[in-house]
C-alpha positions as CSV (number, residue, x, y, z in Angstrom):
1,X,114.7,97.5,157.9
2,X,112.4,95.8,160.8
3,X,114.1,92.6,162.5
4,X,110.9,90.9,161.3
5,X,111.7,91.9,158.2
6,X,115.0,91.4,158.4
7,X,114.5,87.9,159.7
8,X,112.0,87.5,156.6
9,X,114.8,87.9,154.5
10,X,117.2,85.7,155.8
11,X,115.0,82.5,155.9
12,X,114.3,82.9,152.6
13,X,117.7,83.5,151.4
14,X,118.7,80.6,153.1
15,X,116.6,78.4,152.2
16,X,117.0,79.4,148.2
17,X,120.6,78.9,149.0
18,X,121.0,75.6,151.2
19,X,116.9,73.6,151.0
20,X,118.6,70.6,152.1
21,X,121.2,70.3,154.8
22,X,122.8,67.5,156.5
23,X,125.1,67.8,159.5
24,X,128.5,68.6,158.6
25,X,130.0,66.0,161.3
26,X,130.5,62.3,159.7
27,X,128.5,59.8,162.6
28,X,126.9,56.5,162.8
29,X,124.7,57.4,165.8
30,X,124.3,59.4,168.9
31,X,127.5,58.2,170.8
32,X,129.7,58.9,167.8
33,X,127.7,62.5,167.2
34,X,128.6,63.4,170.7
35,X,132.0,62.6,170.2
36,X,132.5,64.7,166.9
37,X,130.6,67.5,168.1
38,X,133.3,67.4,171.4
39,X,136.3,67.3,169.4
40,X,134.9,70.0,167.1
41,X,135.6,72.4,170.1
42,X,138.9,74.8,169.1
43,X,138.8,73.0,165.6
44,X,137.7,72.9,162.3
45,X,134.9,70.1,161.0
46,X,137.7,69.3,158.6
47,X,140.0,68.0,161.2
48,X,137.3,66.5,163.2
49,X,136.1,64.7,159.8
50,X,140.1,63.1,159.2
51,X,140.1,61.6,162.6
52,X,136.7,60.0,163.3
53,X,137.0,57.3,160.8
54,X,140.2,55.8,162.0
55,X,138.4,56.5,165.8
56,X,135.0,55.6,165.3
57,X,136.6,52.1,163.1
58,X,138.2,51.6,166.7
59,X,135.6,52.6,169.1
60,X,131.8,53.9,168.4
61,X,130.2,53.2,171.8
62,X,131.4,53.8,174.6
63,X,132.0,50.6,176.1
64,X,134.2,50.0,172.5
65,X,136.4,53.5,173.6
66,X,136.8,52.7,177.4
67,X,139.0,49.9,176.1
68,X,141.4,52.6,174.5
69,X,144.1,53.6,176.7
70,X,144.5,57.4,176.9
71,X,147.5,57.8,174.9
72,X,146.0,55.6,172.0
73,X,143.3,57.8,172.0
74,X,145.1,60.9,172.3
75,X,147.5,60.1,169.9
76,X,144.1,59.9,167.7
77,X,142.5,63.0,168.2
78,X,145.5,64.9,168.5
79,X,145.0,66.9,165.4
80,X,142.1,68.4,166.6
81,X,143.9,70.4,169.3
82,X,143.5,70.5,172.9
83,X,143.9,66.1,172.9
84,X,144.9,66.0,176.4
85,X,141.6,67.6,177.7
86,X,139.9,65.8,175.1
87,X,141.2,62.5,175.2
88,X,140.4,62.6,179.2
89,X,137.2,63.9,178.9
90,X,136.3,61.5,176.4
91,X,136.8,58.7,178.3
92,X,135.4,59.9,181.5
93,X,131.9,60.4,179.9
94,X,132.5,57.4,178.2
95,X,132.3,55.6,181.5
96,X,129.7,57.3,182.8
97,X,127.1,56.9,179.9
98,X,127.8,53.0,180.4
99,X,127.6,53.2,184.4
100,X,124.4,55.6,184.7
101,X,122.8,55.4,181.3
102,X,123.0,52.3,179.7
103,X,125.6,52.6,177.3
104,X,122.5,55.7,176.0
105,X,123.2,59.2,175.0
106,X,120.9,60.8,177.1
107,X,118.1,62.9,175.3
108,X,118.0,65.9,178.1
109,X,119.9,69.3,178.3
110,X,120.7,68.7,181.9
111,X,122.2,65.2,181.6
112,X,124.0,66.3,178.9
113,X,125.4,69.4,180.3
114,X,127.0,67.3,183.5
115,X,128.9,65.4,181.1
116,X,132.8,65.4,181.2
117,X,133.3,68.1,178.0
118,X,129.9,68.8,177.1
119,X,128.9,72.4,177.2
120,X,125.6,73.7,176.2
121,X,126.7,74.3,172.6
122,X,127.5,70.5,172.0
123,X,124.3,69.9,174.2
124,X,121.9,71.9,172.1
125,X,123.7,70.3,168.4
126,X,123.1,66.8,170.1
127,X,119.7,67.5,171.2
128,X,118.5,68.8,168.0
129,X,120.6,66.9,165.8
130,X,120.1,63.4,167.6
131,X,116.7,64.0,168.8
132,X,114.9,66.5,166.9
133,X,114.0,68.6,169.9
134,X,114.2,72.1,169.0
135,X,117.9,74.3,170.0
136,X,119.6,77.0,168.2
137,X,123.3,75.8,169.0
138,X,125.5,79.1,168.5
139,X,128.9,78.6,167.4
140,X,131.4,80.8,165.8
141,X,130.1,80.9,162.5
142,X,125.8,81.7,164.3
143,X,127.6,84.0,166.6
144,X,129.1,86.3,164.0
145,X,126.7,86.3,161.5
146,X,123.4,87.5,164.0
147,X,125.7,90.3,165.0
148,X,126.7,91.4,161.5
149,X,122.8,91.1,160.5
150,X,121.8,93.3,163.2
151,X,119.4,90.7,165.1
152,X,122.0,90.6,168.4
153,X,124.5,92.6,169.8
154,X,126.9,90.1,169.6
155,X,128.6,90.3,173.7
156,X,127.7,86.9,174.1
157,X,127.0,83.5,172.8
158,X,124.1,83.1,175.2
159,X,122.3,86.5,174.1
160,X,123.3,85.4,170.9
161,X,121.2,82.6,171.8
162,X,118.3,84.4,172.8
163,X,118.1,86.6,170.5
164,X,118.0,83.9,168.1
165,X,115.5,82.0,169.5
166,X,113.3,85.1,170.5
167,X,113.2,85.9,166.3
168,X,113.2,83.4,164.7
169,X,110.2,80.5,164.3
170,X,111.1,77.6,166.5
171,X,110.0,75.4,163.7
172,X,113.2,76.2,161.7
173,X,115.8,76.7,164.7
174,X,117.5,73.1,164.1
175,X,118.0,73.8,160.3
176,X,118.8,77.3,160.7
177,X,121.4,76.8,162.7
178,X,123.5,74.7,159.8
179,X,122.4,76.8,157.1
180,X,123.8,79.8,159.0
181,X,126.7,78.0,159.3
182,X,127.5,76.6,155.6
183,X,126.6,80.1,154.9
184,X,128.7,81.6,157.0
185,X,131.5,79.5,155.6
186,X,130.9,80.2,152.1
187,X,129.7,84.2,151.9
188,X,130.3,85.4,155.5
189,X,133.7,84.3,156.7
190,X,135.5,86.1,159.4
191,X,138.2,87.1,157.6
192,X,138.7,89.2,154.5
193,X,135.0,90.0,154.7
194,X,133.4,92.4,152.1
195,X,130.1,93.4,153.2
196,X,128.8,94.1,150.0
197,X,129.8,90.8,148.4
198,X,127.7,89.0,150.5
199,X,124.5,88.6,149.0
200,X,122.5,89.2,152.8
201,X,125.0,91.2,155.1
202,X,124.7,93.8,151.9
203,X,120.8,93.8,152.4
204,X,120.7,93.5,156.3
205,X,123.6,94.4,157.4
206,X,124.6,97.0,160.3
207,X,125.7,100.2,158.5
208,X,129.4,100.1,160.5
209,X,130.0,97.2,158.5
210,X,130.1,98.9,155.5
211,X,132.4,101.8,156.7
């Protein structure tokens, strides 16, 4: 099969499968999206999703989570792994989005990326998620599946990347990217993993899977 074809496929599966998704990170706005998608980092959305309501009830902006101290907040977050990091990180961009941007998240790659914590996978989620602009953020789940579909070679996140956006319409790169994900979660996980039980790595798939 084609990568167009291939990548035919796979839209319209996922669309038949998810037509509506809505980001799997509970927020109130772009502050508290940032801070999710940052604690999601080494952790599940489950864990991130039991600890931002008692967080966010405390602090969701950051002149509200300077006022923490570091071991309130890290005795918060803790269950998301790696809190010390976090927790430090957390405030230190905290300070700086109240200092140099107006208390703002700031709607570009490149201020983003400076940020204490933010890599370019929490960048491109914030940028599409929080201001439509188009990114295919690669996480475990997007990483995994384009290499088991044949469509990258699966060395790295940022090939992953593009690869992605090199095959896929840039249209449907910010929805994709979650539907890859829940779908991923459901049919595709990375363990215990039948190929042909999965109703497009048994259509798409690379043939070693299935050895």
């Amino acid at each position: 099969m084609l990568k167009k074809d291939k990548v035919k496929f796979i839209v319209e599966q996922l669309d038949k499968f998810y037509p509506r998704v809505h980001p799997p990170l509970n927020h109130s706005n772009n502050y508290t999206l940032l801070i999710a998608v940052l604690l999601s980092a080494n952790s599940t959305d489950k864990s991130v999703n039991k600890v931002t309501p008692n967080l966010f009830k405390k602090a969701h902006s950051p002149d509200q989570m300077m006022q923490l101290s570091y071991e309130e907040l890290y005795s918060i977050i803790k269950p998301c792994g790696l809190g010390p990091a976090k927790a430090k990180n957390i405030l230190a961009l905290s300070s700086i989005l109240v200092n140099e941007f107006q208390g703002e998240v700031p709607d570009s790659f490149p201020a983003l990326e400076k940020l204490p914590g933010v890599g370019h996978k929490t960048a491109s989620v914030v940028m599409s998620q929080a201001f439509g602009y188009p990114a295919f953020a690669v996480d475990t789940h997007v990483h995994r599946l384009m290499y088991r579909w044949g469509l990258s070679n699966g060395k790295s996140v940022v090939q992953t990347e593009r690869d992605g956006k090199r095959l896929f319409p840039k249209d449907k790169w910010n929805k994709l990217h979650l539907q890859i994900i829940f779908y991923g979660r459901e049919y595709c996980p990375a363990r215990n993993f039948n190929p042909n039980l999965c109703p497009i790595t048994s259509v798409v798939g690379r043939r070693t899977l299935f050895k």
